[in-house]
C-alpha positions as CSV (number, residue, x, y, z in Angstrom):
1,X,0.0,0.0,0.0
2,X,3.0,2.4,0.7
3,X,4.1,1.6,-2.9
4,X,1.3,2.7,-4.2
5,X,0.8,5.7,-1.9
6,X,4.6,7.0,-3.4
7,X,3.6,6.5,-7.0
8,X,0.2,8.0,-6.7
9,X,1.4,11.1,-4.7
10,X,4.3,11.3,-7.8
11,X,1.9,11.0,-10.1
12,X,-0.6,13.8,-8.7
13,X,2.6,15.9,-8.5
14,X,3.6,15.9,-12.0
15,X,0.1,15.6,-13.6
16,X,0.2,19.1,-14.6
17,X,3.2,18.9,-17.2
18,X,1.0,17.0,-19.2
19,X,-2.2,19.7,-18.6
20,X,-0.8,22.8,-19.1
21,X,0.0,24.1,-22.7
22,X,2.4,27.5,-23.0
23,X,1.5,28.1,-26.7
24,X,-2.1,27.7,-26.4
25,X,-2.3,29.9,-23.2
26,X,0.2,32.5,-25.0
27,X,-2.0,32.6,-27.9
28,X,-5.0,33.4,-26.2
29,X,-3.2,36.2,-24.5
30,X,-2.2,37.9,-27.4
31,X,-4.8,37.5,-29.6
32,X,-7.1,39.4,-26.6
33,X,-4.4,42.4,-26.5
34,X,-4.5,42.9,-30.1
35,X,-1.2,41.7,-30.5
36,X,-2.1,39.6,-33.6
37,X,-4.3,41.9,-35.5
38,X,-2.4,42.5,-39.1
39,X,0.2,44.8,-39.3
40,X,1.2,44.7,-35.8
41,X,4.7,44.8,-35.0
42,X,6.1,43.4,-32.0
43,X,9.9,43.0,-30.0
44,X,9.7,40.0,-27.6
45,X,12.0,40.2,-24.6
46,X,11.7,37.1,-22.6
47,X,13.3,37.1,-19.2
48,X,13.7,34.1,-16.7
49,X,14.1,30.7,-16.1
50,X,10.9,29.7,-18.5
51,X,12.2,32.3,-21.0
52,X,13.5,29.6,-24.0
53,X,10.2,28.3,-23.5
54,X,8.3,31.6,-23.7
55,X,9.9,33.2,-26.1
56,X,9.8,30.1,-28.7
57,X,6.0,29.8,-27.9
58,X,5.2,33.8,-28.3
59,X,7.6,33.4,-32.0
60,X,5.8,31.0,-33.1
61,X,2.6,32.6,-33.0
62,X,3.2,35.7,-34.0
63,X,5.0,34.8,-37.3
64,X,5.9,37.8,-39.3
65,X,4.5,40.2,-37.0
66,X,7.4,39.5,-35.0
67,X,10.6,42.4,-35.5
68,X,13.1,41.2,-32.7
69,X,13.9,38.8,-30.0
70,X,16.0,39.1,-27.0
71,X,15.8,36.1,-24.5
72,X,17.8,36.2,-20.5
73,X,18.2,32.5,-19.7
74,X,20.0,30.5,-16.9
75,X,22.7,28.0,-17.6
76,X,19.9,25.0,-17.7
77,X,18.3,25.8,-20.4
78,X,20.7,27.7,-22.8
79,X,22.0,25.1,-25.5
80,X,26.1,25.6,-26.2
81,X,25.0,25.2,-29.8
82,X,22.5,28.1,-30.1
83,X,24.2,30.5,-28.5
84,X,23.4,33.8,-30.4
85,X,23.4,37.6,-30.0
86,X,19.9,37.3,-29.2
87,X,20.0,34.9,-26.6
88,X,22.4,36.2,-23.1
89,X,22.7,34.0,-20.1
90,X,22.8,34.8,-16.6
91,X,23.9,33.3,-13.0
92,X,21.2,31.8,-10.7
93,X,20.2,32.2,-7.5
94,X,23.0,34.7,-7.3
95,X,24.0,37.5,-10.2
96,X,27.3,37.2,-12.0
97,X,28.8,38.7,-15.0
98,X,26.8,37.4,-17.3
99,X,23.8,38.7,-15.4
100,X,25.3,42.4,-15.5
101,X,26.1,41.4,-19.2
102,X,22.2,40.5,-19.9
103,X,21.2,44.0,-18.0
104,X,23.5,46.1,-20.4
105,X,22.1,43.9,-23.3
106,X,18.2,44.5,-22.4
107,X,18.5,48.0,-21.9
108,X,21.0,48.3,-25.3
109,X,17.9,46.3,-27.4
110,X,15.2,48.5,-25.7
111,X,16.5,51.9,-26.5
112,X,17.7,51.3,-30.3
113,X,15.6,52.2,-32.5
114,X,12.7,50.0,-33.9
115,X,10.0,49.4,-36.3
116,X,7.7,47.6,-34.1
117,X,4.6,48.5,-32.3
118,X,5.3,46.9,-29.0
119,X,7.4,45.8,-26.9
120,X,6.8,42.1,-25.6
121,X,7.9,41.5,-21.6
122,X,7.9,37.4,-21.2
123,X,8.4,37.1,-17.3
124,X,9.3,34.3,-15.2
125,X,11.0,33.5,-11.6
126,X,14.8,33.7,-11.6
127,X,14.8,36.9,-14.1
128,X,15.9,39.5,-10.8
129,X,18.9,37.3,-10.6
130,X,19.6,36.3,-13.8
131,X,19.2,40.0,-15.4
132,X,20.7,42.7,-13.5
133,X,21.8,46.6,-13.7
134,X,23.0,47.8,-10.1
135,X,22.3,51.2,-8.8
136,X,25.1,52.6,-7.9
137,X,27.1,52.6,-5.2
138,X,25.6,48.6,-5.1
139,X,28.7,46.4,-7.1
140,X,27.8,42.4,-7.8
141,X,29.9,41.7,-4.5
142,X,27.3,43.6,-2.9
143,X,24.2,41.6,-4.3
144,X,26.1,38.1,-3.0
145,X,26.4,40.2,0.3
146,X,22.0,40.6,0.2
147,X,22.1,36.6,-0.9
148,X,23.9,35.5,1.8
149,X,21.9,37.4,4.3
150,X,18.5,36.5,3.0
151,X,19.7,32.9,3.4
152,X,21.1,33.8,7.1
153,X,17.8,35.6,8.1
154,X,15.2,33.1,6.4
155,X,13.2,36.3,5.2
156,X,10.9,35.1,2.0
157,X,11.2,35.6,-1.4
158,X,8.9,39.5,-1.8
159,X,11.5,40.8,1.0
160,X,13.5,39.3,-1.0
161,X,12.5,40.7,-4.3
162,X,11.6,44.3,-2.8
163,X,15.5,44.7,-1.6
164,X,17.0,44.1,-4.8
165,X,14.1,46.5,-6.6
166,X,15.5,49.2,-4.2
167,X,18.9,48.7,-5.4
168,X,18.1,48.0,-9.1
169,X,18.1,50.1,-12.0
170,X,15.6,47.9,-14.0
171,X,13.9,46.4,-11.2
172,X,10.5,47.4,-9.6
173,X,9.2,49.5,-13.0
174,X,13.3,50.6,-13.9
175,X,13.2,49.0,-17.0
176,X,10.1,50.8,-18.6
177,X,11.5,53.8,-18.6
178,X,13.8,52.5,-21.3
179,X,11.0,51.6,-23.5
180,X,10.9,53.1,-26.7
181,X,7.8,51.4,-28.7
182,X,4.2,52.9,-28.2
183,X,2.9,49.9,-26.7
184,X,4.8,47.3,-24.1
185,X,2.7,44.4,-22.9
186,X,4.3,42.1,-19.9
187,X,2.9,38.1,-20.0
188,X,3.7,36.4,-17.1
189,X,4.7,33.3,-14.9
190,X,3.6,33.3,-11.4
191,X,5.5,32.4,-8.6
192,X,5.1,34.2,-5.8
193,X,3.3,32.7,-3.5
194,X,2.8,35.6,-1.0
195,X,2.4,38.6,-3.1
196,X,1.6,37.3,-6.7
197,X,1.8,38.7,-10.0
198,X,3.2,42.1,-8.9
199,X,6.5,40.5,-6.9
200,X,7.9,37.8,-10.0
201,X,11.1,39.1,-11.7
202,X,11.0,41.7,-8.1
203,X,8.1,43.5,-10.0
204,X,10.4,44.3,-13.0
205,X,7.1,46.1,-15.0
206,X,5.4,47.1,-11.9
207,X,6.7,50.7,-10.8
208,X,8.1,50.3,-7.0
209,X,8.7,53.5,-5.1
210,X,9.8,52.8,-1.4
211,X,9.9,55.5,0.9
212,X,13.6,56.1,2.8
213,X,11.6,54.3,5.7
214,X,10.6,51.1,4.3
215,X,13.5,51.0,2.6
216,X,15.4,51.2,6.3
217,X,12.9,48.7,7.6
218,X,13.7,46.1,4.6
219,X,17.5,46.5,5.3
220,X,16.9,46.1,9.0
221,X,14.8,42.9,8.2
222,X,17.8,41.1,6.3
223,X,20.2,41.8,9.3
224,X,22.1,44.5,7.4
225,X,21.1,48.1,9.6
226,X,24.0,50.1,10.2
227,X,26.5,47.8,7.9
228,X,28.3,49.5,4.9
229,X,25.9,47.5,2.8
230,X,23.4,48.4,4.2
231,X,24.5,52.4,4.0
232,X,25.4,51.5,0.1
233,X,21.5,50.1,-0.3
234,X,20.3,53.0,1.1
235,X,22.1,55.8,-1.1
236,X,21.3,53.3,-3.9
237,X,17.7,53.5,-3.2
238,X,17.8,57.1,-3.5
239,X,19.2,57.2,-6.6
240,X,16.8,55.1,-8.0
241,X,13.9,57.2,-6.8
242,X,15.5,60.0,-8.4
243,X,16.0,57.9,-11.9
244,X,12.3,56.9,-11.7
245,X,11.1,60.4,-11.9
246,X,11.4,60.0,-15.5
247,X,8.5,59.6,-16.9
248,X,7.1,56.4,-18.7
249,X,6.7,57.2,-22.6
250,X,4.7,54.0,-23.2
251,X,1.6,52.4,-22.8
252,X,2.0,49.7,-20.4
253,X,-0.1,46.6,-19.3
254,X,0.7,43.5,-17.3
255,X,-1.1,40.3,-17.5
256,X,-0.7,36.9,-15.8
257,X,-0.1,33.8,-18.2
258,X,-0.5,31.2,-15.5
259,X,-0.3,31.1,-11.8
260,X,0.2,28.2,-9.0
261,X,-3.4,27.6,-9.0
262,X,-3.5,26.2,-12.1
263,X,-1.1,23.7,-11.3
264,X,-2.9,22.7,-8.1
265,X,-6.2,22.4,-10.0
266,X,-4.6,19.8,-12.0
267,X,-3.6,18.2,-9.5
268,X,-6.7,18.0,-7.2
269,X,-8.5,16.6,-10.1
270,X,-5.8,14.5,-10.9
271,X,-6.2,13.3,-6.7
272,X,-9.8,12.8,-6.8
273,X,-9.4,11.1,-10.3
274,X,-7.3,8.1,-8.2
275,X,-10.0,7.8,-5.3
276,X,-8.9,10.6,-3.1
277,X,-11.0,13.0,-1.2
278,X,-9.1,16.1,-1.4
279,X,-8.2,18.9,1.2
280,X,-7.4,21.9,-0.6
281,X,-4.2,23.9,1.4
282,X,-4.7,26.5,-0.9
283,X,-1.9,28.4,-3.8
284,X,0.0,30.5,-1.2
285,X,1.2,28.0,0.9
286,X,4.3,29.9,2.3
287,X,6.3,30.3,5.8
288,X,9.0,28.8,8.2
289,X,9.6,25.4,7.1
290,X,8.9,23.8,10.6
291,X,5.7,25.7,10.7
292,X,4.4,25.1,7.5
293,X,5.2,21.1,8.3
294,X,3.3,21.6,11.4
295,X,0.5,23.0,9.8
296,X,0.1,19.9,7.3
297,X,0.3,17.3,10.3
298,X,-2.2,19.1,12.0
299,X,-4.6,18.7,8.6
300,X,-3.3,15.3,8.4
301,X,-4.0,14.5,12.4
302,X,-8.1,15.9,11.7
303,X,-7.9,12.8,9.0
304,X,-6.5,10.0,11.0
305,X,-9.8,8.5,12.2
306,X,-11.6,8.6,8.7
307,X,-11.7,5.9,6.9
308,X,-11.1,6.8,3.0
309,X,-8.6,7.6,1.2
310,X,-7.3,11.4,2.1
311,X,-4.9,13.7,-0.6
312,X,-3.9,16.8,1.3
313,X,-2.8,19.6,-1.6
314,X,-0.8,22.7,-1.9
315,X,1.1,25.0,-3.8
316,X,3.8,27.3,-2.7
317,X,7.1,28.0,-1.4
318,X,8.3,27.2,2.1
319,X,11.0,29.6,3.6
320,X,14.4,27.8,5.2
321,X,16.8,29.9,7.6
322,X,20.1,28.2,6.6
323,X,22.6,27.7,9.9
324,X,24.3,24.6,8.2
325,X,26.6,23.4,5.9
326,X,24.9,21.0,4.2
327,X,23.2,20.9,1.0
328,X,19.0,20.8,0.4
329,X,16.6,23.1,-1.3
330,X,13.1,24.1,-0.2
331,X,11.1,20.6,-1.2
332,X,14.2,18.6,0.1
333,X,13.9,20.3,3.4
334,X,9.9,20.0,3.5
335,X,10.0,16.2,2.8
336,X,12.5,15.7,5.8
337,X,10.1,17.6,8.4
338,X,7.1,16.1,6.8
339,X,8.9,12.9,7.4
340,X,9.0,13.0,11.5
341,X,5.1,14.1,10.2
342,X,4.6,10.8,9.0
343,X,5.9,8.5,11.3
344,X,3.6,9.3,14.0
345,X,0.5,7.6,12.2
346,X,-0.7,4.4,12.3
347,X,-1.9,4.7,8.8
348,X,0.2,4.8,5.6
349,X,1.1,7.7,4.4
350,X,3.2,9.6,1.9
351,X,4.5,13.0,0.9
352,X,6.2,14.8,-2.4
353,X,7.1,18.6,-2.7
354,X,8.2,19.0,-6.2
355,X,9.4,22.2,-7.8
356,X,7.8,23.3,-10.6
357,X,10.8,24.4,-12.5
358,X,12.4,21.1,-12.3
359,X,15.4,22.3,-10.0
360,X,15.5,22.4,-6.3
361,X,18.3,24.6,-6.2
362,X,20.6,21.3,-6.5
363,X,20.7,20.9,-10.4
364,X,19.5,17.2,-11.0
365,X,17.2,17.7,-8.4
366,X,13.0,18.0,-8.9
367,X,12.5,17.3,-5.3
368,X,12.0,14.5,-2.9
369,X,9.5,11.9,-1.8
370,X,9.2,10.6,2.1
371,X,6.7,7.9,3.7
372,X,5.1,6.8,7.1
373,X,8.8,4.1,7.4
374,X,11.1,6.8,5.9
375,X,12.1,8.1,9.5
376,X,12.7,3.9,10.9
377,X,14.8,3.7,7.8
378,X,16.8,6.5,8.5
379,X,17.8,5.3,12.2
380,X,18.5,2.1,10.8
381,X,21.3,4.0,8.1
382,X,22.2,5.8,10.9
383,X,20.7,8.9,10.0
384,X,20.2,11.4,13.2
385,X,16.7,13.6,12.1
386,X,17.4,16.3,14.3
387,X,21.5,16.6,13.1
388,X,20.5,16.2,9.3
389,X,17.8,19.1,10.1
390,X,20.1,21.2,12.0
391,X,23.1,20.9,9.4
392,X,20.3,21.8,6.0
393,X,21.7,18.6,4.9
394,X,18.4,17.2,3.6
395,X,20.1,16.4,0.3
396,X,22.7,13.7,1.3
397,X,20.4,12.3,3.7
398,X,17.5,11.5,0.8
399,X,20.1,10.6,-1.6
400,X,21.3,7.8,0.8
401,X,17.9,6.7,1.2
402,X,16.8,6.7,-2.4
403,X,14.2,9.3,-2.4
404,X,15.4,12.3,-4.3
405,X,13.0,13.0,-7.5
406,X,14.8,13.2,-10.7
407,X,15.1,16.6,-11.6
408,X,15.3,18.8,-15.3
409,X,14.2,21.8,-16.8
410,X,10.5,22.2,-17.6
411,X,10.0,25.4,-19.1
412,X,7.6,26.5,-16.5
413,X,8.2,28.3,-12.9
414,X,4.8,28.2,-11.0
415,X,6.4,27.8,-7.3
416,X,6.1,23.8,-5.7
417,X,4.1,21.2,-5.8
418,X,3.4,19.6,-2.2
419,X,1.1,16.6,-1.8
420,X,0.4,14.1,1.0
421,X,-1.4,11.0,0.7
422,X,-2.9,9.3,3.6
């Protein structure tokens, strides 16, 4: 029954790959902006780790309406034998050259001149890091320095993303202000699971405009008050607000091309399909680790006495302070809570966080996979819960025990999957 509990909950996990169709959704989103209406000309920038992906889809269907491409990758999904002046790759989770290179190169391709109508925004996750132009005084040192403290201080991701918006040239509405075309029209991948549409790519066509205060209270938030960093954010912050002042030339609109509730739809239906009665966490699952993990046991404890077959569903990101030296990623980390979870039933059980871009943060990595015996097999390796926990070394502990999912790029970025079967 286990068995079967571990390929069903992989199943419901990944059920949405074979739902969910970019070109078809991309389609429908164009054609209602008037973006395929005769004669239209349109640039397509696509940004992010589902960029390839978005930018082949939105190509396709525009046909000779389209007038030029740029595309901001990561590593995983550029090809070494397309590389191409149109296509720039950048570092992930933490900027490098290449990402200052793609920030140059976006702004270069918005400001020469062209003869199309509109500019194209294709946004996914990743794109803050992967596509960068600092503020100054901020150097790349200083956005590892913001990377390591976010890790430190476990704040989440819209912290996160507001902080680097503050200290970004394009960021948080910058990169508008560049745009030369009459029209621009941003498509795009959600996931944020806190604050949504407005926070992906830290709100890259959405204007931001912190005051000095919130800006001092985001600093103070990371651990960085009264640190030269912090003093270089600030200044930086200023000079953006004065950069900002410039006034947007084009007509802008933002839209949303799919979102983590989509995925979870697919997969409650997917759930229900197998025999499961579903409880619904919800699309903005989100928080401490060892919180969120209690929160599913106690929806898991309220289903104990029943006697059918229970799916428990969510979509989101959970947030991990980092004090070890191990290595893990957010689904890794979930499993091994949810795996103490499981071991105090007397019914079987099973849990799978997935991430939805096919990388959790270890490449090769989709996620992991625990059951009700995982924890009794871990003693029995001579696996301490509480050490692997306390070091974030979730990945070698899963590895030893077989129960890493098998990991690639998928083109999408919609947060992670979780899903526990009782």
């Amino acid at each position: 029954m286990t068995s079967r509990l571990v390929s069903d909950a992989q199943a419901v996990s990944s059920q949405w790959l074979n739902e969910l169709d970019l070109v078809s959704l991309t389609e429908r989103r164009l054609n209602a902006s008037g973006l395929l209406d005769p004669g239209v000309g349109v640039d397509v920038v696509a940004l992010g780790k589902a960029s390839r992906e978005m930018s082949a889809a939105a190509i396709a269907i525009l046909g000779t309406r389209l007038r030029r491409r740029l595309t901001v990758c990561d590593e995983a999904s550029a090809s070494l034998n397309d590389r191409t002046p149109d296509l720039v790759v950048g570092e992930h989770p933490v900027p490098g050259e290449g990402s200052l290179n793609a920030g140059n190169a976006l702004v270069t391709f918005l400001e020469e001149p062209s003869p199309a109508d509109c500019t194209l925004f294709l946004l996914s996750g990743g794109a803050s890091s992967l596509c960068v132009l600092l503020e100054t005084p901020v150097t790349l040192q200083d956005l590892r320095g913001i990377w390591d403290a976010a890790i430190l201080s476990g704040i989440d991701i819209t912290t996160l993303n507001k902080i680097r918006a503050s200290s970004s040239a394009i960021a948080g509405g910058g990169v508008l202000r560049h745009v030369r075309t009459a029209r621009s029209q941003s498509l795009i991948l959600v996931d944020n699971a806190i604050s949504g549409v407005e926070w992906v790519a830290s709100g890259m066509t959405y204007d931001y405009l912190p005051t000095a205060e919130e800006v001092t209270s985001l600093i103070d938030r990371i651990g960085l008050s009264k640190t030269p960093l912090g003093h270089r954010l600030l200044e930086a912050s200023a000079n953006r607000a004065s950069a900002l002042a410039t006034p947007i030339t084009s007509h802008h609109e933002n839209a949303v091309l799919a979102d983590p509730a989509m995925m979870l739809g697919y997969a409650i239906a997917e759930a229900r399909r197998r025999g499961y009665r579903v409880l619904d966490m919800g699309s903005h699952v989100h928080g401490d680790v060892a919180v969120v993990s209690e929160r599913w046991a106690d929806a898991l404890r309220r289903e104990v006495a029943s006697s059918d077959s229970v799916a428990v569903l969510g979509v989101g990101e959970v947030t991990v302070r980092v004090g070890g030296v191990g290595m893990g990623g957010r689904c890794q980390e979930f499993a091994w809570y949810m795996a103490k979870v499981l071991a105090e039933f007397d019914r079987d059980a099973a849990f799978v966080a997935r991430a939805s871009d096919g990388r959790d943060f270890i490449e090769g990595v989709g996620g992991a996979w625990v059951e009700r015996s995982t924890m009794e097999r871990a003693l029995t390796s001579g696996l301490d819960w509480l050490a692997v926990a306390q070091a974030n070394d979730t990945h070698s502990a899963l590895r030893a025990l077989g129960q890493l999912l098998e990991g690639g790029h998928t083109g999408w970025n919609l947060c992670d999957l979780y899903v526990a079967l009782m």
